[in-house]
Biopython code that builds the backbone (N, CA, C, O; Angstrom):
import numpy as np
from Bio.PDB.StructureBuilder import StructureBuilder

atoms = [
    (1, "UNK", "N", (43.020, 67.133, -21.320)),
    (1, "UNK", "CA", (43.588, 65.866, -21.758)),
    (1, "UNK", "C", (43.155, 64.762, -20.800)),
    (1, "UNK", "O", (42.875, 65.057, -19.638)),
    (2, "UNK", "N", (43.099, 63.704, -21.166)),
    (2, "UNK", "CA", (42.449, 62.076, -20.421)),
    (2, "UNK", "C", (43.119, 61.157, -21.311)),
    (2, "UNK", "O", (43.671, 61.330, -22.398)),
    (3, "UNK", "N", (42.944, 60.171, -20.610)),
    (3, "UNK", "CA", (43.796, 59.155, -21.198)),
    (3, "UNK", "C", (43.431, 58.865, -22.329)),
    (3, "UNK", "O", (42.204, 58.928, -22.402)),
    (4, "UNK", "N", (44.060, 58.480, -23.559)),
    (4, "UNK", "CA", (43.501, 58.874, -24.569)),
    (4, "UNK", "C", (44.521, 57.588, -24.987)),
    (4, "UNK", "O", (45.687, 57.611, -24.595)),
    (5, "UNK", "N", (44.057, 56.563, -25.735)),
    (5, "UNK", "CA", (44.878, 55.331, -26.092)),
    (5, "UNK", "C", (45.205, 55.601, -27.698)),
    (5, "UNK", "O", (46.055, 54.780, -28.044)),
    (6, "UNK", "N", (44.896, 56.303, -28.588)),
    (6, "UNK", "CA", (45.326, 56.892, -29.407)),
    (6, "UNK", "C", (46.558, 58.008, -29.127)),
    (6, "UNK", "O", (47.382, 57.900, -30.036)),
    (7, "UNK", "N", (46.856, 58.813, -28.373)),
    (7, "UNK", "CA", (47.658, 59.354, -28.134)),
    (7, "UNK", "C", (48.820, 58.297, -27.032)),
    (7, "UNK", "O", (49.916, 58.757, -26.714)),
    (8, "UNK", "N", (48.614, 57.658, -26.818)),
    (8, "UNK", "CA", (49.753, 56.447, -26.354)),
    (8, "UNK", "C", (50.200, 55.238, -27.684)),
    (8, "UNK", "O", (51.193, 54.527, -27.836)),
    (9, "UNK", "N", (49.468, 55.351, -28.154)),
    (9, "UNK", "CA", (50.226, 54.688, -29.688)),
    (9, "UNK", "C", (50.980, 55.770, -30.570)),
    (9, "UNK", "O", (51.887, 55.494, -31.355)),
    (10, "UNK", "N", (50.581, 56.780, -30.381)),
    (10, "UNK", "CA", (51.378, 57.691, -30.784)),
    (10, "UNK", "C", (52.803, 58.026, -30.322)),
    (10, "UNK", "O", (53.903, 58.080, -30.872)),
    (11, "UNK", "N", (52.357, 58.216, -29.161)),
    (11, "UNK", "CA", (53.905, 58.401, -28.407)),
    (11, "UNK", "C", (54.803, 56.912, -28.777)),
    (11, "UNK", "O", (55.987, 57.014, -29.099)),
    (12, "UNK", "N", (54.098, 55.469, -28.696)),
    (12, "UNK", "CA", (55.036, 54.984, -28.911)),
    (12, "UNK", "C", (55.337, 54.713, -30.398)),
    (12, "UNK", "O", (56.366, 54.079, -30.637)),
    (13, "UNK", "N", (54.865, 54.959, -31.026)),
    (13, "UNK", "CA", (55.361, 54.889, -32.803)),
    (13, "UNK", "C", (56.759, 55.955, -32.800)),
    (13, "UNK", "O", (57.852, 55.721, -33.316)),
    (14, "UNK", "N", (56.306, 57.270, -31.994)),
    (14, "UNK", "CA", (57.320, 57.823, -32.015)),
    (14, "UNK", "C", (58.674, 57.503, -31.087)),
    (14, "UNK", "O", (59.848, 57.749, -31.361)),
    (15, "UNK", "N", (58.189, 56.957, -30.060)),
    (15, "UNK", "CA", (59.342, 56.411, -29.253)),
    (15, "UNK", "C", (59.986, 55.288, -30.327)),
    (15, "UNK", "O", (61.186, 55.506, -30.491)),
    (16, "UNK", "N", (59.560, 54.309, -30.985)),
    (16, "UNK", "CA", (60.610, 53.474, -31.535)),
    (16, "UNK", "C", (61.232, 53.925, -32.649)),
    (16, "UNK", "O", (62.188, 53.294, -33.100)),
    (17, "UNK", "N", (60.668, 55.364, -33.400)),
    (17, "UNK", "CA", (61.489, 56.244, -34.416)),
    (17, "UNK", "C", (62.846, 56.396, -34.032)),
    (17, "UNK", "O", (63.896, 56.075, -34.589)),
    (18, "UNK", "N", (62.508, 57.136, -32.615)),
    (18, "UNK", "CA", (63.457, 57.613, -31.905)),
    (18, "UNK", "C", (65.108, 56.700, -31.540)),
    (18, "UNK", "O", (66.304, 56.984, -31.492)),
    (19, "UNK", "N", (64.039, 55.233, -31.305)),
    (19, "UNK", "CA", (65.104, 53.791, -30.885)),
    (19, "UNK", "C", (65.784, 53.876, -32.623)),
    (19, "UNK", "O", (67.001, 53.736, -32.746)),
    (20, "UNK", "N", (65.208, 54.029, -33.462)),
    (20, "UNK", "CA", (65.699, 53.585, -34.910)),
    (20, "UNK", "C", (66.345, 55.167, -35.365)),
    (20, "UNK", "O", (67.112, 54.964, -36.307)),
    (21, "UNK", "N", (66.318, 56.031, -35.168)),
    (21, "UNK", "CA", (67.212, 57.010, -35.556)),
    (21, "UNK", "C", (68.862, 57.124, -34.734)),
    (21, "UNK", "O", (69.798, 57.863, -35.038)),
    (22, "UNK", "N", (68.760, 55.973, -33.477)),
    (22, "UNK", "CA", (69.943, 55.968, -33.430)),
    (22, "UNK", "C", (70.352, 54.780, -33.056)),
    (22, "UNK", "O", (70.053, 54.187, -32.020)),
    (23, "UNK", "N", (71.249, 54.332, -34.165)),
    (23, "UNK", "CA", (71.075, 52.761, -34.420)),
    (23, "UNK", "C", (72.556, 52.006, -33.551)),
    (23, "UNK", "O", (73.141, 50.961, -33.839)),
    (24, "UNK", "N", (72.829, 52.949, -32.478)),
    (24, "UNK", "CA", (73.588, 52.237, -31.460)),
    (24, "UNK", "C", (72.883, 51.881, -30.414)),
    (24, "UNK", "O", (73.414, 51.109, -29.616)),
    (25, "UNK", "N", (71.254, 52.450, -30.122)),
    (25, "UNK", "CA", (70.982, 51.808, -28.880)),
    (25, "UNK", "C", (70.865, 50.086, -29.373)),
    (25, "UNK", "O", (71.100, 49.257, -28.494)),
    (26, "UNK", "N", (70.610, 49.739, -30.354)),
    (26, "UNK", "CA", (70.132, 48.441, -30.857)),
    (26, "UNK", "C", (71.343, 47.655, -29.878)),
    (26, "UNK", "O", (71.020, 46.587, -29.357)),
    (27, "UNK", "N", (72.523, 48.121, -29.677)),
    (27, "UNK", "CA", (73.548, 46.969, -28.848)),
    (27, "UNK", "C", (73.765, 47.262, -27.814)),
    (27, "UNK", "O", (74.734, 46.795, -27.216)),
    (28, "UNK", "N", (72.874, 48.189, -27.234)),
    (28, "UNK", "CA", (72.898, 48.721, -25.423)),
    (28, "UNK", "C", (71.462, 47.890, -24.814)),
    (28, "UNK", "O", (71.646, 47.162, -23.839)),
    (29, "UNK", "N", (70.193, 47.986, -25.322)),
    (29, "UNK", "CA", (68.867, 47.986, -25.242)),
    (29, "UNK", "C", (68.140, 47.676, -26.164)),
    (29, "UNK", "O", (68.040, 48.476, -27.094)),
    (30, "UNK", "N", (67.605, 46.767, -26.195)),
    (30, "UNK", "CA", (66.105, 46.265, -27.154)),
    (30, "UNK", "C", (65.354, 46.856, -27.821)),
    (30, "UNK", "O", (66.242, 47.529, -28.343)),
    (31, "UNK", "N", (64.013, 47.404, -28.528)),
    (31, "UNK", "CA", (63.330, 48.244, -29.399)),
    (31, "UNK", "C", (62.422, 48.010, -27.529)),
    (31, "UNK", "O", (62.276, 48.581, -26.449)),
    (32, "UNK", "N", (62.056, 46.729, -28.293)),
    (32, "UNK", "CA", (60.852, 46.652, -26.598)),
    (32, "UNK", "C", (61.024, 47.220, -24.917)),
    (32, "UNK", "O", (60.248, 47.750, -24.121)),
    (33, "UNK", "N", (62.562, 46.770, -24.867)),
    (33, "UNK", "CA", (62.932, 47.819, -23.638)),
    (33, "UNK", "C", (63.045, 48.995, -23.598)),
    (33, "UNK", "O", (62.698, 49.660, -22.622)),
    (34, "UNK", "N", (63.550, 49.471, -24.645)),
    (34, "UNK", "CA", (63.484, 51.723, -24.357)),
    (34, "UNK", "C", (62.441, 51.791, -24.528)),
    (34, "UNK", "O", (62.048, 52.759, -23.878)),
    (35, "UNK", "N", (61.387, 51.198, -25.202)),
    (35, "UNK", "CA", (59.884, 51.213, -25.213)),
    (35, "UNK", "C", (59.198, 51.149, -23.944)),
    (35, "UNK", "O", (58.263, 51.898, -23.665)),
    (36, "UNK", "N", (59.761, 50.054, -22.995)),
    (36, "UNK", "CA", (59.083, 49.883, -22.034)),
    (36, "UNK", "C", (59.835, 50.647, -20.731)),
    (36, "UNK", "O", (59.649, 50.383, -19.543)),
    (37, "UNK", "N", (60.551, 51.459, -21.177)),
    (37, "UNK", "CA", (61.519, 52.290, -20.042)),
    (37, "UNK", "C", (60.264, 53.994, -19.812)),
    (37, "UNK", "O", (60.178, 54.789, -18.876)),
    (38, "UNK", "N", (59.603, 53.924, -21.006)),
    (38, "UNK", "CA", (58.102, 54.968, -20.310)),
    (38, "UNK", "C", (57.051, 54.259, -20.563)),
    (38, "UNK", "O", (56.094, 54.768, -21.147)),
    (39, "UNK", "N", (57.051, 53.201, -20.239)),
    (39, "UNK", "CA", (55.301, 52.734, -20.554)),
    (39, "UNK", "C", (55.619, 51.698, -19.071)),
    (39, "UNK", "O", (56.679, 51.459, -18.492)),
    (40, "UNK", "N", (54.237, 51.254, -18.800)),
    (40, "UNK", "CA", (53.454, 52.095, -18.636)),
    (40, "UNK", "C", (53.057, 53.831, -18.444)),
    (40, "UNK", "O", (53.544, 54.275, -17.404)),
    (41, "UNK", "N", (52.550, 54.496, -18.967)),
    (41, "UNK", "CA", (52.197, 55.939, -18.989)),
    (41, "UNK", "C", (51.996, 56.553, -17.756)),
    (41, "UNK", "O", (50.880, 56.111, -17.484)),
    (42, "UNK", "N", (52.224, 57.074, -17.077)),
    (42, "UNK", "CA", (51.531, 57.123, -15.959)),
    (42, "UNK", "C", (50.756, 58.330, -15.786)),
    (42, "UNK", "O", (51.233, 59.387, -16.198)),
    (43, "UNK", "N", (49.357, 58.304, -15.099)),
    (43, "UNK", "CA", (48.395, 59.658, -15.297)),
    (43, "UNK", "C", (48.440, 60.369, -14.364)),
    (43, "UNK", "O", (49.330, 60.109, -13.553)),
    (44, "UNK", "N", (47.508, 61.576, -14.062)),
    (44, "UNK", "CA", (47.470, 62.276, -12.845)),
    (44, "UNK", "C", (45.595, 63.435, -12.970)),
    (44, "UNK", "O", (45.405, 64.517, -13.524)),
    (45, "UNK", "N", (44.640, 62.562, -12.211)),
    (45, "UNK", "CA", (43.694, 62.789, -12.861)),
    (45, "UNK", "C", (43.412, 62.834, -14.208)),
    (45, "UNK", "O", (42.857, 63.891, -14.507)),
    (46, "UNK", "N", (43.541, 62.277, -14.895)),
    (46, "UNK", "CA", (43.290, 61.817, -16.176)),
    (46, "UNK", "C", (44.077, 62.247, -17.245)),
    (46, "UNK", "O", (43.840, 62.018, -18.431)),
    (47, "UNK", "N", (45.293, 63.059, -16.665)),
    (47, "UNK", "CA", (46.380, 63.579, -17.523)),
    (47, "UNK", "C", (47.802, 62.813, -17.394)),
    (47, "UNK", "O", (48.277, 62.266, -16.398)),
    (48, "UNK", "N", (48.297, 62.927, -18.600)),
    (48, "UNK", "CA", (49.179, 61.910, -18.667)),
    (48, "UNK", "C", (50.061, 62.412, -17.970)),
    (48, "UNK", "O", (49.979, 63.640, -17.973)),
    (49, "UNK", "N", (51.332, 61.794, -17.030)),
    (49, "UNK", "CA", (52.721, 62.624, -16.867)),
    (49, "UNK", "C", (53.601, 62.616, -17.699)),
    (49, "UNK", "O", (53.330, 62.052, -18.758)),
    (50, "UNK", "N", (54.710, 63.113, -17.568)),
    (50, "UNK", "CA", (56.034, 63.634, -18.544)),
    (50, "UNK", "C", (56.470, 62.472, -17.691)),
    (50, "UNK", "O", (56.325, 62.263, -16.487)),
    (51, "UNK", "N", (57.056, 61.762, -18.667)),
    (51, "UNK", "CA", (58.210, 60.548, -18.643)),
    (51, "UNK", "C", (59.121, 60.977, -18.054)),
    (51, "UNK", "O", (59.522, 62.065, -18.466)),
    (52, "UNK", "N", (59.767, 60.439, -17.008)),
    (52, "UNK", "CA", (61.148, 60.971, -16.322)),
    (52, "UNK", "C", (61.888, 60.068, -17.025)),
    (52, "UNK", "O", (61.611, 59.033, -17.632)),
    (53, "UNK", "N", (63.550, 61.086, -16.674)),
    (53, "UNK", "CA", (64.589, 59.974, -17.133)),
    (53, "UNK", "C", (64.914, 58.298, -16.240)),
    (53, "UNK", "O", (65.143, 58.133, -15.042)),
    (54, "UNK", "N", (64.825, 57.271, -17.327)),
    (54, "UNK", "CA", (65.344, 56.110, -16.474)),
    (54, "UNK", "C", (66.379, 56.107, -15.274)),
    (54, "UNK", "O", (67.292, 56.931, -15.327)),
    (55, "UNK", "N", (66.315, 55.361, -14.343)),
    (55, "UNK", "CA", (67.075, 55.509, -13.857)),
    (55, "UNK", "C", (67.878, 53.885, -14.014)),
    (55, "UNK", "O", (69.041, 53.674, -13.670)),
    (56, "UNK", "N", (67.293, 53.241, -14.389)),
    (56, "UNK", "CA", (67.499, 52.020, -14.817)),
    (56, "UNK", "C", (68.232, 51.596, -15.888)),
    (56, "UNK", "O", (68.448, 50.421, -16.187)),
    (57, "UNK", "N", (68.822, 53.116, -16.779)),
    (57, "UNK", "CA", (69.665, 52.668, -17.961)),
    (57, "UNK", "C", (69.787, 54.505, -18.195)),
    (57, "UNK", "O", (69.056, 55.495, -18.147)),
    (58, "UNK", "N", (71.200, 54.151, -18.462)),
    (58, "UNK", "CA", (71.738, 55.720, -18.590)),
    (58, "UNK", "C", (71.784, 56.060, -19.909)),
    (58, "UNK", "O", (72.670, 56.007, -20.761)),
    (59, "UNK", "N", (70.129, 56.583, -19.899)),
    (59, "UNK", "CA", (69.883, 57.099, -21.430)),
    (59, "UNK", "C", (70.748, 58.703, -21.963)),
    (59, "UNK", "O", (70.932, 59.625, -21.169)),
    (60, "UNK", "N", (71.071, 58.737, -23.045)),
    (60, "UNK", "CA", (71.930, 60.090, -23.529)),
    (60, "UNK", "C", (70.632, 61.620, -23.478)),
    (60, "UNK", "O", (69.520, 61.580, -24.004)),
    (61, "UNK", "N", (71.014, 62.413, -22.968)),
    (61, "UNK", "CA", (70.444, 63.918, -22.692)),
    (61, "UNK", "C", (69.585, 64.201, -23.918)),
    (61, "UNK", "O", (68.370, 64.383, -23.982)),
    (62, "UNK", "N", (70.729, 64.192, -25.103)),
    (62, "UNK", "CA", (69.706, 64.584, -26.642)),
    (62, "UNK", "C", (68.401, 63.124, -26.782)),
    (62, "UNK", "O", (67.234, 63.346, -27.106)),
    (63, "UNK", "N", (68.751, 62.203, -26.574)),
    (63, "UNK", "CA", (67.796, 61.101, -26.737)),
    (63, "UNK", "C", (66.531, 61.342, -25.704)),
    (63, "UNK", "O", (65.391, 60.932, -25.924)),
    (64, "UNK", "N", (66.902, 62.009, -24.651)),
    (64, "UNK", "CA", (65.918, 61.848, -23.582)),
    (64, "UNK", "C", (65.241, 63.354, -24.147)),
    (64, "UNK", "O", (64.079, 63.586, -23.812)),
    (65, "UNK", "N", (65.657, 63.931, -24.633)),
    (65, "UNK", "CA", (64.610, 65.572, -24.866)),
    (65, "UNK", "C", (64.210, 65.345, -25.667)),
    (65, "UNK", "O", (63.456, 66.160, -26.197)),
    (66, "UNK", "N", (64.561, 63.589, -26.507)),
    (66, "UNK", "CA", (63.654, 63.596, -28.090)),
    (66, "UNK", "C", (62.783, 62.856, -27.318)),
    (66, "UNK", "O", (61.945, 62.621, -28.188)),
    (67, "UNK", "N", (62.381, 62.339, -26.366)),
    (67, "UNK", "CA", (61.236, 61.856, -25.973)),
    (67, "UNK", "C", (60.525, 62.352, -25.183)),
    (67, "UNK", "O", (59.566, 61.782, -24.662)),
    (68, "UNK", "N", (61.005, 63.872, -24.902)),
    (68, "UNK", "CA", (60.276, 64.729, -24.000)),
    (68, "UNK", "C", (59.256, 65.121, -25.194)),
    (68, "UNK", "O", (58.029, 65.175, -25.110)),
    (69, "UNK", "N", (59.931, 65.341, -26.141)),
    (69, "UNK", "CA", (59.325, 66.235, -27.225)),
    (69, "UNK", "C", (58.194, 65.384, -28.100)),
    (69, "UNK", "O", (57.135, 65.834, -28.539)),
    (70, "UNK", "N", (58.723, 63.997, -28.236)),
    (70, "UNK", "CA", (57.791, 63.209, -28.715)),
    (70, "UNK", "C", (56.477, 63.118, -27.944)),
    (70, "UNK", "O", (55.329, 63.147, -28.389)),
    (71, "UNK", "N", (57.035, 62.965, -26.310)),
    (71, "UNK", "CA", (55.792, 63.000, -25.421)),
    (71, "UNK", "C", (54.837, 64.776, -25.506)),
    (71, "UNK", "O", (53.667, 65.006, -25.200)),
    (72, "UNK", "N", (55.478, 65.356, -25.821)),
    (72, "UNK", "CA", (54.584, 66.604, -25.802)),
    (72, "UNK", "C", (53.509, 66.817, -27.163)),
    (72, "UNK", "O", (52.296, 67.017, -27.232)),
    (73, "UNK", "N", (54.301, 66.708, -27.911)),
    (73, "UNK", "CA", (53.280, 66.294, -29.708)),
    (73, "UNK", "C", (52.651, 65.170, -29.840)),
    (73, "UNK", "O", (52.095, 64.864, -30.895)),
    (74, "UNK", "N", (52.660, 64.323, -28.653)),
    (74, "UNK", "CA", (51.849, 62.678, -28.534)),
    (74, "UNK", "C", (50.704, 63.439, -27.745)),
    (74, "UNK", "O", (49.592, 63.344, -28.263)),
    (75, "UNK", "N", (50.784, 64.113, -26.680)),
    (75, "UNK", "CA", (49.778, 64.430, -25.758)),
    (75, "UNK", "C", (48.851, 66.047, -25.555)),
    (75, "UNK", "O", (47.822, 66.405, -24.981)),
    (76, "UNK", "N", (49.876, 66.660, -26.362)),
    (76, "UNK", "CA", (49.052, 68.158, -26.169)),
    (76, "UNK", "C", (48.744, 68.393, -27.835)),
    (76, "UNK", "O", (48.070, 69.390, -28.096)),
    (77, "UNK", "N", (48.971, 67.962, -28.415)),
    (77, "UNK", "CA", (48.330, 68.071, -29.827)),
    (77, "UNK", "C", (46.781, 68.410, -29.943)),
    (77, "UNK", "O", (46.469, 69.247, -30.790)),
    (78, "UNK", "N", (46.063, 67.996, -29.385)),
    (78, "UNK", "CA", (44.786, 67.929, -29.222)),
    (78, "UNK", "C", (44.278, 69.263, -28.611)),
    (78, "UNK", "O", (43.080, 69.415, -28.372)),
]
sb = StructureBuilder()
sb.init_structure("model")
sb.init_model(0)
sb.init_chain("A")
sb.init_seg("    ")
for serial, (resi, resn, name, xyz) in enumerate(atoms, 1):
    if name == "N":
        sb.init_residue(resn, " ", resi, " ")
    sb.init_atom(name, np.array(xyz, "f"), 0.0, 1.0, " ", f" {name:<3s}", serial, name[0])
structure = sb.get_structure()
């Protein structure tokens, strides 16, 4: 895997699914902010890392493993 800007539009199409399947973050956090709570991506020789949890906003456990999971079918698909 390498940075792959197709697989970062991916992850985030799926990250704002994620913002829209649960339609209470809309009055905690923005579409653009939980968006921008893993982006930038960050790599490690040309592989992407696993998004840690914010520490900047106390995201819910099931929400955060749907973006583990989104990040894993965004990046190892290939």
């Amino acid at each position: 895997m390498s940075k792959d800007p197709l697989s970062a539009s991916l992850f985030e199409m799926r990250l704002e699914e994620i913002y829209r399947r649960h339609g209470w973050l809309r009055y905690e956090i923005s579409l653009r902010d939980f968006v921008n709570l893993f982006f930038p991506l960050r790599y490690k020789q040309g592989v992407a890392l696993r998004p840690e949890q914010p520490a900047s906003f106390g995201l819910d456990r099931e929400i955060y493993l749907q973006v583990l999971v989104a990040f894993k079918q965004s990046f190892n698909a290939a």
